[in-house]
Backbone bond lengths (Angstrom), bond angles and torsions (degrees), N, CA, C in turn:
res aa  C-N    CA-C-N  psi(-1)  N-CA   C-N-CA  omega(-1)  CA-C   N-CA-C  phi
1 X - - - 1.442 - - 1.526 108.74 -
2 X 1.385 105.29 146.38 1.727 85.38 -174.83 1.314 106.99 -119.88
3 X 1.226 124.84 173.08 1.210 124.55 -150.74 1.665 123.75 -86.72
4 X 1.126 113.88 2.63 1.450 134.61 161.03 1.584 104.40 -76.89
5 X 1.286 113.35 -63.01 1.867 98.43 176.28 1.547 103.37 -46.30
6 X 1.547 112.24 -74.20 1.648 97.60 179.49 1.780 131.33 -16.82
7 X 1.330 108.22 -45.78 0.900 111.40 -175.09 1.463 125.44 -99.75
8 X 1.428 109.11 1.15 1.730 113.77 -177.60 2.014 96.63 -68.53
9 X 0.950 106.13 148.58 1.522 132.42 -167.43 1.667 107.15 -111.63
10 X 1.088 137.14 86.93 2.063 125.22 174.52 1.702 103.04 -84.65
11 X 1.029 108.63 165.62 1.730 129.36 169.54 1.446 100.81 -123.85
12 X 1.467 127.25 122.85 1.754 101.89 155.58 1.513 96.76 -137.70
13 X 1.531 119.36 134.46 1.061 152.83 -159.07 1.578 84.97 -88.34
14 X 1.336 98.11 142.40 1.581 95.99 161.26 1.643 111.21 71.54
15 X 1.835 119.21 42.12 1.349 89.74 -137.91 1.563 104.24 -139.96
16 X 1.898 99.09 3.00 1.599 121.77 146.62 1.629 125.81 -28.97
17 X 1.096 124.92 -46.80 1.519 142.02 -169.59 1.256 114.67 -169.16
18 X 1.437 112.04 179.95 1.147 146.27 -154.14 1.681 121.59 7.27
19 X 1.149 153.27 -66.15 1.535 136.24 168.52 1.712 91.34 -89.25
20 X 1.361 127.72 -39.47 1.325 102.71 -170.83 1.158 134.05 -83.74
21 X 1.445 102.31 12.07 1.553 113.21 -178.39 1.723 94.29 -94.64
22 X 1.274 113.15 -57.51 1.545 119.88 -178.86 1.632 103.36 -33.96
23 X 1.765 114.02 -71.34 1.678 109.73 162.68 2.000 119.17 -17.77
24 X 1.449 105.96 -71.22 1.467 96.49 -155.66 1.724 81.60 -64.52
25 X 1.152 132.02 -75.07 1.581 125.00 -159.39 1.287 103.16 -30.25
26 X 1.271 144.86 -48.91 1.579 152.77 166.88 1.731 104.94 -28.17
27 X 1.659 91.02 -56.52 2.143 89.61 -156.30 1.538 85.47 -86.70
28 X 1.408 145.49 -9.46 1.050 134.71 -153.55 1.944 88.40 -90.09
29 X 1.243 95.68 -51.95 1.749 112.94 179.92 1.804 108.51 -54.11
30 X 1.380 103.31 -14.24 1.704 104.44 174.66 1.120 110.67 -106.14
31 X 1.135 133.35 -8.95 1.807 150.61 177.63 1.353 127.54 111.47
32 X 1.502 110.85 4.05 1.491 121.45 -169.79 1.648 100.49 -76.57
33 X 1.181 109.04 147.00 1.542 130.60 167.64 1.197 106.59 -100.25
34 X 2.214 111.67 114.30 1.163 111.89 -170.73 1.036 101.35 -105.62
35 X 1.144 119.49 166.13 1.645 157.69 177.45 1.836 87.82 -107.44
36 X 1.545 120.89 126.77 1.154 133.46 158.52 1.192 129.15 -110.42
37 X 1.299 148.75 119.65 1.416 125.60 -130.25 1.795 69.17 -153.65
38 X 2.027 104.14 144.09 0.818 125.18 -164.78 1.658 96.10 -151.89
39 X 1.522 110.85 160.73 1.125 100.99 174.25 1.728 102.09 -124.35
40 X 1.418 137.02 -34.51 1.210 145.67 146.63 1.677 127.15 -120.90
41 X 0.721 127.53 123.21 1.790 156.77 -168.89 1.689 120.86 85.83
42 X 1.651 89.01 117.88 1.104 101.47 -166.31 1.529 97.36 -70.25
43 X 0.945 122.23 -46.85 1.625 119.04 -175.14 1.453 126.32 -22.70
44 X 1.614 99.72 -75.61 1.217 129.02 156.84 1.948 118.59 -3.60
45 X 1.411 96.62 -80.25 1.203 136.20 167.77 1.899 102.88 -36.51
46 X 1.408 91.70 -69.78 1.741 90.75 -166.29 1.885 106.31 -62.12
47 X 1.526 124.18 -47.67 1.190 124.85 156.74 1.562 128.54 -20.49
48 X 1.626 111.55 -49.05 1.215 139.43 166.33 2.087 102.23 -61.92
49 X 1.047 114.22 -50.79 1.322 102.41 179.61 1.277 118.36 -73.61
50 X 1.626 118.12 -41.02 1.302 122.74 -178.91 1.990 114.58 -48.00
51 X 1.214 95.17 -40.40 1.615 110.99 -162.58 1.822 77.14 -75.87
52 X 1.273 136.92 -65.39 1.727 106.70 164.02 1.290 143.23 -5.10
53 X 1.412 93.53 -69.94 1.398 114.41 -167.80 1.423 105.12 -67.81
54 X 1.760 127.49 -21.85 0.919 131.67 -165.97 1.621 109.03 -77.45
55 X 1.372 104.11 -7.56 1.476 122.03 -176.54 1.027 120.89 -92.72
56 X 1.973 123.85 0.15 1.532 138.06 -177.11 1.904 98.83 70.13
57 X 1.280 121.17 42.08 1.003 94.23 163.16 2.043 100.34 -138.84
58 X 1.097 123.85 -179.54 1.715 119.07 -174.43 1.832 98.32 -86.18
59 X 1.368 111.97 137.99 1.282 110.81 150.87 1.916 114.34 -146.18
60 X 1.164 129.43 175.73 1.189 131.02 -126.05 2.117 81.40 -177.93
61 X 1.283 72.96 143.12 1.764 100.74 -178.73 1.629 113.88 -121.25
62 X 0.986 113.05 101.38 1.718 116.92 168.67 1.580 121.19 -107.39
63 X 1.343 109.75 130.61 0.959 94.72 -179.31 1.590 109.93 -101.14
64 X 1.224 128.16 143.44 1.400 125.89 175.21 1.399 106.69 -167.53
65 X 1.896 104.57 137.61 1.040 130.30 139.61 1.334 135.65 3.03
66 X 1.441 153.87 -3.96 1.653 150.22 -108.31 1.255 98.44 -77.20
67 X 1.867 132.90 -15.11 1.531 136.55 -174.52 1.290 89.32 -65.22
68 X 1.042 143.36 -21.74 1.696 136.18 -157.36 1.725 118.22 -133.84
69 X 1.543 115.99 129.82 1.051 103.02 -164.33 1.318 116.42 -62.45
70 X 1.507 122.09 -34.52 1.092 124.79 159.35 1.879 133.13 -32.23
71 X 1.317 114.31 -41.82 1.357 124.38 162.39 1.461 121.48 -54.93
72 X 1.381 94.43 -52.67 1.684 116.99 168.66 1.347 113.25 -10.41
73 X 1.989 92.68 -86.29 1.307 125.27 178.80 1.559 117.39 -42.72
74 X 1.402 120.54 -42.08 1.745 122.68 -164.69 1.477 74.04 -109.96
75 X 0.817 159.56 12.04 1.945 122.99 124.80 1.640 103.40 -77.62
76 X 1.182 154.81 -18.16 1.283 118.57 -168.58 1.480 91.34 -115.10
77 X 1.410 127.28 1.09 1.671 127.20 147.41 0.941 130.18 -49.10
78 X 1.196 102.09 -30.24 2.004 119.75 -162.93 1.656 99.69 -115.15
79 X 1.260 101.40 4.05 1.875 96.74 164.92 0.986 81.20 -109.83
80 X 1.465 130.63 -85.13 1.458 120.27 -168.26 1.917 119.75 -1.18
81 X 1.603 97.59 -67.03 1.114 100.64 -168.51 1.746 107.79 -63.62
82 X 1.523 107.65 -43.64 1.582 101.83 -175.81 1.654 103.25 -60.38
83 X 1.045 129.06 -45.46 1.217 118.31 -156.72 1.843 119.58 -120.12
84 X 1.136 123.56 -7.56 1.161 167.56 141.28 1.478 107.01 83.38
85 X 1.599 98.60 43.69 1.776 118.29 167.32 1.035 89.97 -178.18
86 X 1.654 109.07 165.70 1.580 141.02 161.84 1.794 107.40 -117.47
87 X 1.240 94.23 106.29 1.782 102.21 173.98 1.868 98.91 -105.50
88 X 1.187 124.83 -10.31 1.581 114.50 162.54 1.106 117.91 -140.75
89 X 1.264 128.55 114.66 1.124 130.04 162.67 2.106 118.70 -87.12
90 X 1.348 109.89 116.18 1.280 109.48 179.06 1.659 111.46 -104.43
91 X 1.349 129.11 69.15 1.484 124.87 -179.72 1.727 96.91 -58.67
92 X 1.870 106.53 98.74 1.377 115.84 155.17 1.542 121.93 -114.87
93 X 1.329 145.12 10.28 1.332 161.92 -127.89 2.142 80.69 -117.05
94 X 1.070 107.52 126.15 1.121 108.45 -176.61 1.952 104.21 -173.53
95 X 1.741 99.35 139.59 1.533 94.38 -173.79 1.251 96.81 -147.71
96 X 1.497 132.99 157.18 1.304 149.91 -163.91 1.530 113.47 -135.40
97 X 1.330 110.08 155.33 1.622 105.34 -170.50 1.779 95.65 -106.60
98 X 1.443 114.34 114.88 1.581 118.85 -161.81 2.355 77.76 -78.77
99 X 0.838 104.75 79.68 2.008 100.78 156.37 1.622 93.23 -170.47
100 X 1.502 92.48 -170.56 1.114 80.90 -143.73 2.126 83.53 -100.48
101 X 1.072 121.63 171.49 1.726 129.82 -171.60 1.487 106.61 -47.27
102 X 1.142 130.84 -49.86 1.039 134.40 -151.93 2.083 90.00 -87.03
103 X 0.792 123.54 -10.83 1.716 123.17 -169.20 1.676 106.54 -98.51
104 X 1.278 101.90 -15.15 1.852 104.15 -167.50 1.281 110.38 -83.28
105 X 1.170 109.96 129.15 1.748 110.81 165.25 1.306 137.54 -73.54
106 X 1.258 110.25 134.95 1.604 109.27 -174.06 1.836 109.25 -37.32
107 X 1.579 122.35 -35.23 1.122 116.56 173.08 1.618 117.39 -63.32
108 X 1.380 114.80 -50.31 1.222 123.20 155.11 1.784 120.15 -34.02
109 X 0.731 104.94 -79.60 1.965 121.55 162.79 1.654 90.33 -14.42
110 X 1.289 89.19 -76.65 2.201 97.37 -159.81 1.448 108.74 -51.48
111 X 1.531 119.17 -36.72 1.544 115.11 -166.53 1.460 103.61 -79.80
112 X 1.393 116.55 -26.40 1.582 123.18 167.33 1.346 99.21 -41.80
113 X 1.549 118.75 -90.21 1.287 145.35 -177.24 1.366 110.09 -29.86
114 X 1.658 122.80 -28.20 1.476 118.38 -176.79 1.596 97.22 -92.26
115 X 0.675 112.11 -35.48 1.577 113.68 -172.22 1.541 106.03 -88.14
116 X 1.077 131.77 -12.51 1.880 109.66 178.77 1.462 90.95 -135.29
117 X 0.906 129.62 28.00 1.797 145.16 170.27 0.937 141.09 -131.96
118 X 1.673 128.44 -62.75 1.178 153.85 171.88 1.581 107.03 -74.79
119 X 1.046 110.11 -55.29 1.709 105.53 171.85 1.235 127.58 -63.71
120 X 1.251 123.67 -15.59 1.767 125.14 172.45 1.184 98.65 -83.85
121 X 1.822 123.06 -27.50 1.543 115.69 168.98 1.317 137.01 -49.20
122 X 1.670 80.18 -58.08 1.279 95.73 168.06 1.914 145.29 -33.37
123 X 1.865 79.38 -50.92 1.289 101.22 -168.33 1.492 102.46 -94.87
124 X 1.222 112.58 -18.06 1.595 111.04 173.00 2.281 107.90 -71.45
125 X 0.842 96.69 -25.63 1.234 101.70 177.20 1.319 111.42 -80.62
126 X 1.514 122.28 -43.76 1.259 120.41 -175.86 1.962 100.40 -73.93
127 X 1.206 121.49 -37.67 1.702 109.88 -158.40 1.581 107.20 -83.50
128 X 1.933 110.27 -26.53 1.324 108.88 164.74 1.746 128.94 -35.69
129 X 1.190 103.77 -69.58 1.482 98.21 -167.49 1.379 105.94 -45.63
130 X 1.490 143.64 -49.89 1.476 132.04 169.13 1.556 109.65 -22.48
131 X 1.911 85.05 -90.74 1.554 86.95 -178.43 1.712 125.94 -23.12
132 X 1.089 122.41 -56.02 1.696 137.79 -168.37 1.483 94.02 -51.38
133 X 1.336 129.37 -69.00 1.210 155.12 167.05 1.785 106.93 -24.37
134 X 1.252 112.15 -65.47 1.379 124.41 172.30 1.435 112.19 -64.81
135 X 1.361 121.23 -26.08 1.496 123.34 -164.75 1.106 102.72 72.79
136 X 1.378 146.32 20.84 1.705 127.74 -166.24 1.452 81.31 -151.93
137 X 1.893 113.33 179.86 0.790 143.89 159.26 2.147 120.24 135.96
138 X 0.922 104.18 -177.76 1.396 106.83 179.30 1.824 114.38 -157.81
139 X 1.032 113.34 105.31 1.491 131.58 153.52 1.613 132.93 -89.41
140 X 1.567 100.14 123.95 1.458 86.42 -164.24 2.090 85.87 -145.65
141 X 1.517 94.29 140.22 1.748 95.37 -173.00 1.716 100.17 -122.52
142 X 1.041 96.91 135.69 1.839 111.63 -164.46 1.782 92.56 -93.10
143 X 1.139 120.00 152.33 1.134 127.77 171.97 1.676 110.83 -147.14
144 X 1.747 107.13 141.64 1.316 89.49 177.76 1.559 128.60 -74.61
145 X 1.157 128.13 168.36 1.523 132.17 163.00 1.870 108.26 -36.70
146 X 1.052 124.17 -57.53 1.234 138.88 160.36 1.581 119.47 -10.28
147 X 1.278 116.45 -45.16 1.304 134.12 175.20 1.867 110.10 -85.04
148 X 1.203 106.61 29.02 1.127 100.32 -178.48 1.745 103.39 -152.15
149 X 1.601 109.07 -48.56 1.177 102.19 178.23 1.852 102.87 -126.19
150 X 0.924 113.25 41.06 1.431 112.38 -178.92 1.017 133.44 41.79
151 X 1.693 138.64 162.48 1.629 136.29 170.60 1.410 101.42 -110.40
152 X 1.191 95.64 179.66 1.729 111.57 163.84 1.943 90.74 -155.77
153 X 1.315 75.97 162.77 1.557 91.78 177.61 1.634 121.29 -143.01
């Protein structure tokens, strides 16, 4: 193994369960040391790291905010610091309003929009300059099925 896999660093937002748990077990199974980023249950999250770690590589649980730029920032602080780069960023953190369109509130609307929009911005802005710097890296933003063929409820 050479010593660049050892040392590649992922983030995945959203990354407690269901596709974002599959992600870190994925980069963990390629040698990356994840960053698991959660926004409520810590449990969840640490389960998600353990099944990492079970892969010989380091992972680490943050919890943060990604609707807010502020959250943004102290998740890729707290990789930084654990790992002291981001070589993947996976913006998967994503939430839906279970009613039906016509029932959602413009407040509702915006926290959507901050959280499966604004936060991959965010964080795409913040993990770039590394990457650029390094010449390397990989960003990749998950979207649901939803955005393509719609729900109803």
């Amino acid at each position: 193994m050479s010593e660049e896999k050892l040392t590649r660093a992922a983030i995945v937002t959203g990354g407690s369960r269901g596709i974002g748990r599959a992600v870190c077990v994925a980069l963990a199974k390629q040698g990356c040391n994840v960053v698991v980023n959660y926004c409520h249950g810590a449990e969840p999250a640490e389960q998600t790291a353990a099944l990492c770690r079970a892969e010989g590589v380091q992972a680490v649980t943050v919890q943060a905010d990604v609707s807010t730029a502020e959250g943004c920032k102290a998740l890729l602080d707290a990789a930084a610091e654990a790992f002291g780069r981001v070589d993947v960023l996976v913006s998967n953190a994503g939430i839906a309003q279970q009613k039906l369109f016509t029932d959602i509130t413009p407040d509702e609307w915006q926290h959507m929009l901050d959280v499966n929009l604004t936060g991959a911005f965010h964080l795409c802005q913040l993990a770039l300059p590394g990457m650029i710097r390094r010449k390397a890296g990989r960003i990749l933003t998950v979207s649901s099925m939803w955005g393509q063929t719609g729900g109803s409820c």
